[in-house]
C-alpha positions in Angstrom: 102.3 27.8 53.0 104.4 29.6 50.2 105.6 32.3 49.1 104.8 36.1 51.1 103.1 33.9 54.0 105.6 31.7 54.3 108.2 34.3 54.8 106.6 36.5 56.7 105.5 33.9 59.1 109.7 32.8 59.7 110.3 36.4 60.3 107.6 37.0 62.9 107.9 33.4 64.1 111.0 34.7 65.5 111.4 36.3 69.3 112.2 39.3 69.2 115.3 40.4 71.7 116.1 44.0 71.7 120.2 43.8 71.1 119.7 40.6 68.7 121.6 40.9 65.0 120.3 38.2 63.1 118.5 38.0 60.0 114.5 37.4 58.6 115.7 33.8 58.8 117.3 33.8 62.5 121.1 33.6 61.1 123.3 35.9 63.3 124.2 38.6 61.3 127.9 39.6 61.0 130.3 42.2 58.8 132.6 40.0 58.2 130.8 38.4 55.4 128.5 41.5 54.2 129.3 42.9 51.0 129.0 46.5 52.5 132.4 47.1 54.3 133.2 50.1 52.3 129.8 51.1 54.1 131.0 50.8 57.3 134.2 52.0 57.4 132.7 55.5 56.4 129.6 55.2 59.2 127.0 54.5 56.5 126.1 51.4 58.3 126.4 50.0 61.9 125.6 46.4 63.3 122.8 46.8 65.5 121.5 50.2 64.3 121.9 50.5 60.4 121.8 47.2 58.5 120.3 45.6 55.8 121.0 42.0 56.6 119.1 42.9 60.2 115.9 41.5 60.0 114.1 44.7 62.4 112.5 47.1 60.2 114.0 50.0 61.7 117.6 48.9 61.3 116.7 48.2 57.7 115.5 51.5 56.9 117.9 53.2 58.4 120.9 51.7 55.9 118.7 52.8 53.5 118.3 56.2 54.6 122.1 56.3 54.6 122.6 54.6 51.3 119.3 55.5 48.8 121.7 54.5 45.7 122.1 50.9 47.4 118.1 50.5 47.1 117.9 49.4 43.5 119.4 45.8 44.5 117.4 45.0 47.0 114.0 45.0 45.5 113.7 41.4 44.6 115.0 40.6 48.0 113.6 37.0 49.5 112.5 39.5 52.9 109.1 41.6 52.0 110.6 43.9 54.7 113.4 44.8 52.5 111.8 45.0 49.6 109.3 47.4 51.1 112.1 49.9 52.7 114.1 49.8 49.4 110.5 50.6 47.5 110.6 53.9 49.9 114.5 54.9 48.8 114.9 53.4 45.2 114.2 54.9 41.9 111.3 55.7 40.3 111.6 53.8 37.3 112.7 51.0 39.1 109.5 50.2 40.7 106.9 49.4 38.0 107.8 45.6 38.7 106.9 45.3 42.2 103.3 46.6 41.4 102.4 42.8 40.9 104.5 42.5 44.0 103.0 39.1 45.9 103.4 41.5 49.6 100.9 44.0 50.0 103.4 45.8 52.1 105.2 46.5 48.7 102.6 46.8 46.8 101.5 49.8 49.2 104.5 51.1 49.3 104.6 51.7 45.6 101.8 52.8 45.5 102.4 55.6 47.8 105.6 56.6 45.2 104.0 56.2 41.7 103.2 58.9 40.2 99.1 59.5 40.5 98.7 58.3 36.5 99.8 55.1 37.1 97.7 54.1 40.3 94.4 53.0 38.8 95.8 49.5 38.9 95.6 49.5 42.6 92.3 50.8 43.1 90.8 47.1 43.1 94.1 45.8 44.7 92.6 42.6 46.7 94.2 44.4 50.0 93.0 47.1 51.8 96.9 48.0 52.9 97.4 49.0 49.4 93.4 50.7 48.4 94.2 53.1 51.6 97.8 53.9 49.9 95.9 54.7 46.7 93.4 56.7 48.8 95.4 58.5 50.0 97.2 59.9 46.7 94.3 60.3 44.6 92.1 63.4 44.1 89.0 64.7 42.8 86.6 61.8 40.7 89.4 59.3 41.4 88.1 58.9 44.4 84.2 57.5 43.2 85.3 54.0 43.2 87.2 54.1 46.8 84.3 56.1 48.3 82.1 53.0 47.5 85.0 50.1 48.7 83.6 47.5 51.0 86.3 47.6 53.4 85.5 50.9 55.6 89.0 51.8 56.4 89.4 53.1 52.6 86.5 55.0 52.3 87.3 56.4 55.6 90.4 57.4 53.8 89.5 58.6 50.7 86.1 60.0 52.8 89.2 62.1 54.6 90.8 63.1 51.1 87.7 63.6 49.5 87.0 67.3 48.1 83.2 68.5 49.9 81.3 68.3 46.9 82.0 64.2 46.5 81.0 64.0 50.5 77.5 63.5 49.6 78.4 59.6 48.5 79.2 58.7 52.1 76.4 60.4 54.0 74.4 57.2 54.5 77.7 55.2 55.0 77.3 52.2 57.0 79.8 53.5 58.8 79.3 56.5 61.9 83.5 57.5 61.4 82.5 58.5 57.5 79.4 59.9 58.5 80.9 62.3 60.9 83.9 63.3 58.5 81.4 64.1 55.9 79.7 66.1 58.4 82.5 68.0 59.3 83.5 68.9 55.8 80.3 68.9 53.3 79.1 71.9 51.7 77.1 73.8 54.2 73.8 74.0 52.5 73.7 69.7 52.1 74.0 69.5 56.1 70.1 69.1 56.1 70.6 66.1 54.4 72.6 64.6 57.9 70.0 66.4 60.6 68.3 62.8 61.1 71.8 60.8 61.2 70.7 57.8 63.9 73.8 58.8 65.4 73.9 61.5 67.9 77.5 62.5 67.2 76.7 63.2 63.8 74.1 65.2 64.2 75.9 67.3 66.7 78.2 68.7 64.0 75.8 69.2 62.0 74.2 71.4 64.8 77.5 73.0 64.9 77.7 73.6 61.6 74.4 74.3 60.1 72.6 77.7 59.4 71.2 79.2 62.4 67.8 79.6 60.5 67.9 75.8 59.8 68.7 74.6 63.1 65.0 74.6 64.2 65.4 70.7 62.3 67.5 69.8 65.1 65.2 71.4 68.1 63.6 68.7 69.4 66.3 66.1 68.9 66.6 64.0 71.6 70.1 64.4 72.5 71.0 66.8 75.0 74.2 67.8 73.5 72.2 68.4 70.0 69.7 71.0 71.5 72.1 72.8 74.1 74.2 73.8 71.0 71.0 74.4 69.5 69.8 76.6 71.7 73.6 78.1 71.5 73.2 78.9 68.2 69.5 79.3 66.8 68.3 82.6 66.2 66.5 84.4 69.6 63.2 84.3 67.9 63.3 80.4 68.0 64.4 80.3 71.7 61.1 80.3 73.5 60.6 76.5 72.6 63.3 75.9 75.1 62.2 77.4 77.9 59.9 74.2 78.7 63.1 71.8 77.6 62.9 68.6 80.0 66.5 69.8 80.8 67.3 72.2 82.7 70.7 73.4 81.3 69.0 73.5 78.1 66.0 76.0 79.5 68.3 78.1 81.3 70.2 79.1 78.5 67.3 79.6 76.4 66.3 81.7 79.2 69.8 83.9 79.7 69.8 84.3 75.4 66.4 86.1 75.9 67.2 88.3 78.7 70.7 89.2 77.4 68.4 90.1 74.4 65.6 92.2 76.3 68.4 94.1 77.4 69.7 95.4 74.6 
């Protein structure tokens, strides 16, 4: 094992003790010896809380938080961990070197501060940590190639960023999650296109959605959900189909529509 494995496997190898100060390789971690003192004596670190020598994530990023301008030297730090924090708080022009970054962590992490130009590099990133970063930034036809991405995670995420009118890529998705989002958010009049989704959930927002004068598609579905909002929303002239429904919530408010309606 070398390299990003290796490292990551002594850090996590580790136990973890709440009040421990020791770093990603288990050394006890100490001021005496830390080339921050001028930190410390103004409260811009603190053993145990804020500290980049700490090997917890959250003690890390919190020196950083403190000290952004100290990020710059710690981006070809031996700990991924560090190197990913000081990716969040270092500059911009710093980062273009840890795109090839052998941590995904990183390499996510950049790509989540790039600017939007520069992230086609990580569209076919070989980790999913770092396509769902990209995903996440990107807009409009960017997002083709990370609609179609075999891990479902990212085109659940670019599914989620993913302007309506692109939606109709992930209608037949493998996937129900990217289903549903897609039926939550395409254009009305392609909801049709979802009415015989095998999944009921999906086709309940559709029957949500969907014009009442197309919502007959939906009237004999075999979910109960599906037809009771059916029946909620169709227009009264289509209601009478209900009132032999093999259930009985279904018939009886087929059955209090039409009166309410006879009423008027």
């Amino acid at each position: 094992m070398a390299g990003p494995d290796r490292e990551r496997a002594e850090a996590e190898a580790l136990p973890v003790v709440e009040d421990e100060t020791v770093d990603w390789l288990g050394n006890p971690v100490s001021c005496r010896d830390c080339a921050h003192e001028e930190n410390r004596r103004i409260g811009l670190c603190d053993l145990g809380r804020a500290c980049v020598n700490d090997r917890r994530g959250r003690r890390i990023e919190r020196f950083f938080a403190a000290n952004p301008p100290q990020a710059d030297r710690y981006l070809d730090h031996p700990y991924f961990e560090v190197r990913t924090l000081a990716a969040k708080y270092a500059s911009l022009f710093r980062l273009a070197p840890l795109a090839e970054d052998p941590e995904p962590e990183v390499r996510a992490m950049v790509a989540s501060r790039l600017p939007r130009a520069r992230l086609g590099r990580f569209v076919h990133d070989l980790d999913r940590r770092v396509r769902m970063a990209v995903a996440r930034r990107l807009d409009g036809e960017d997002l083709v190639p990370l609609l179609a991405d075999p891990d479902y995670a990212v085109r659940l995420a670019a599914a989620r960023k993913a302007a309506p009118g692109l939606l109709v890529r992930v209608i037949h998705d493998e996937d129900g999650d990217i289903r549903r989002e897609a039926a939550r958010r395409i254009d009305e009049h392609l909801l049709t296109a979802l009415a015989a989704d095998e999944d009921p959930t999906v086709r309940l927002i559709v029957a949500e959605r969907m014009r009442p004068e197309h919502l007959k598609l939906l009237a004999a579905d075999e979910d109960l959900r599906v037809r009771f909002t059916v029946v909620e929303r169709a227009p009264v002239e289509e209601l009478a189909r209900f009132l032999d429904d093999p259930d009985d919530v279904v018939r009886e408010t087929a059955r209090q529509r039409l009166e309410a309606e006879g009423d008027r």
